[in-house]
N, C-alpha and C positions, 0 to 999 in steps of 0.2 A: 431720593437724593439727599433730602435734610437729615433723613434720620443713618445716612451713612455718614453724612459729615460730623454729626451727635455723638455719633462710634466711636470716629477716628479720633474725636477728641478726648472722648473719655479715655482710649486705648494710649494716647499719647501722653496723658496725664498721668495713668495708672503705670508705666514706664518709667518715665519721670521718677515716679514717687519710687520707684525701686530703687532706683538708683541712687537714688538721694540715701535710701536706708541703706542700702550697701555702702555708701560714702561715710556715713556716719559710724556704722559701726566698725571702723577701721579707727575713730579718735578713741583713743585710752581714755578712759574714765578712772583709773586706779583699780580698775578690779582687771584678776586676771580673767584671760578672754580669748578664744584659741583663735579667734580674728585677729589680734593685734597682729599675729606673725605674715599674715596676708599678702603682703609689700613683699615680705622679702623674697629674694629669689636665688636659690644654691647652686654654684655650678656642679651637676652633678652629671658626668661624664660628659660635657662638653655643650652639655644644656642650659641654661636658667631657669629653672624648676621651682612651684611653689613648696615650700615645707610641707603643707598638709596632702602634697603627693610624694611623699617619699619619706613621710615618717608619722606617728601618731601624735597627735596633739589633745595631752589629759589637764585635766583644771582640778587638782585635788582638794585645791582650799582658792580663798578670793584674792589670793595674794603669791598664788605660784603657779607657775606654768611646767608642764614635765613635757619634752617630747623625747621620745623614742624612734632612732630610725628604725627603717626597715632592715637596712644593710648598715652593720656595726663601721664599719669603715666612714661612713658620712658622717659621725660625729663632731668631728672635728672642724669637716667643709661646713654644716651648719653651727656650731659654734663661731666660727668665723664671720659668716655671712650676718646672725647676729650683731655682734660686736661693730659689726662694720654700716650696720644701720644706722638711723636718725633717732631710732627709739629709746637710745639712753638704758638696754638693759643690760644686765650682765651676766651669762648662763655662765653654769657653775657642770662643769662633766663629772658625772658620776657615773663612770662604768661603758654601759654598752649605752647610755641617757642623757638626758640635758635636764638639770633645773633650773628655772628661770626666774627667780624672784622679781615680784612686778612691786615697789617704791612706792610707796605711797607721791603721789602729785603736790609738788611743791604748790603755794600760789598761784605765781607765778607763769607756771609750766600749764597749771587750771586754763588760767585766763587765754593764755595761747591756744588754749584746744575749744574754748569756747571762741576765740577770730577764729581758728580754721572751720570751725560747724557753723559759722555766720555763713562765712563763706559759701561753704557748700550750698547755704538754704538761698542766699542771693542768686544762684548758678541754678538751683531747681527752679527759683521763681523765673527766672528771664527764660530758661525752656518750655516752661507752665505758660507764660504769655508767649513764645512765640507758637505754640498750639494754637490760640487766640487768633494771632494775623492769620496763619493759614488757612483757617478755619471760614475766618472771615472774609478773606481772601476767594475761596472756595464758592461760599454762597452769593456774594456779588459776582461772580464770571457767571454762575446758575441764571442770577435770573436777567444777565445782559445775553447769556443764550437761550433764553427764554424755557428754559427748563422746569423756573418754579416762578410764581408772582412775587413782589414785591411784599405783601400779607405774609407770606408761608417762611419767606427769607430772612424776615424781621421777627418774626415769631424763632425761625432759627438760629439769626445769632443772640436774641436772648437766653435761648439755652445754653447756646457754646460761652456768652459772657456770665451764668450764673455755675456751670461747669469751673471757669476759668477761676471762680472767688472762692469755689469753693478748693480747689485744690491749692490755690495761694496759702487758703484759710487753712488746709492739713499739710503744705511743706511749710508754715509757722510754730504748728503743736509738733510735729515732729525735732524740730531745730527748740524749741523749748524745750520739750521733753529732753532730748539731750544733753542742753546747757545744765539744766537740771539734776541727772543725773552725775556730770564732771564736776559740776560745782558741791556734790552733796558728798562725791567720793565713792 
């Protein structure tokens, strides 16, 4: 029973943290990155469709982005759908292609992308503990159904509270690591 609740916690943390990484790597740091396009979504035949289903997405240098669709006609529909984002780029069509010059990060623009990766890591850490109540949650009904002793429950939510610091302690270096990298360019 303790060591399935151990699991579930680890399993919920280990989630967590994906998510967090997938969240992160959607803030621009200035280098090009075939994630930044992620968000956006092409109508493409009557769909909202990610870019990297329905065209290639190349990184030829740290500063450009090339996609290619699959079908030369969507050029344009992604082109548009670009432009039409929050991301501030501005692809350039060349042919049957998109160039996408990625801007070096004003200050300013930095500092914003480091609140929104705060952000993200405040939103992992409150998922990270509510792992913690469940958890805990979990092993007090255990031993009020007399499942496990009061010794074995105590012993287990120290595990699930040293589980819990430790993942607080890696959604921190991840959201460091990031600020880090934004702020470095």
């Amino acid at each position: 029973m303790i060591d399935d609740v151990i699991e579930a916690t680890k399993d919920g943390i280990d989630k967590t943290l994906d998510a967090l990484k997938r969240d992160l790597a959607k803030v621009r740091t200035g280098r090009a990155h075939p994630s930044i396009l992620d968000r956006i979504r092409v109508d493409y035949y009557g769909t909202p469709t990610p870019i990297a289903q329905m065209a290639n997405v190349g990184v030829p240098d740290a500063s450009l982005l090339v996609v290619k669709p699959w079908e030369r006609s969507q050029v344009q529909a992604i082109d548009r759908a670009i432009r039409d984002s929050d991301l501030g780029l501005n692809p350039q069509v060349d042919g049957d292609l998109l160039r996408i010059p990625i801007p070096p990060l004003t200050e300013e623009r930095r500092k914003d992308m480091v609140k929104v990766t705060k952000r993200s890591g405040e939103e992992a850490k409150i998922a990270v503990r509510k792992h913690r109540r469940e958890s805990l949650d979990l092993l007090d009904e255990a031993v009020k159904e007399g499942e496990v002793s009061e010794d074995d429950a105590d012993r287990g939510k120290k595990k699930v509270e040293d589980l819990i610091a430790e993942g607080v302690k890696r959604v921190d270096q991840l959201v460091a690591d990031r600020e880090a990298q934004i702020m470095g360019g």
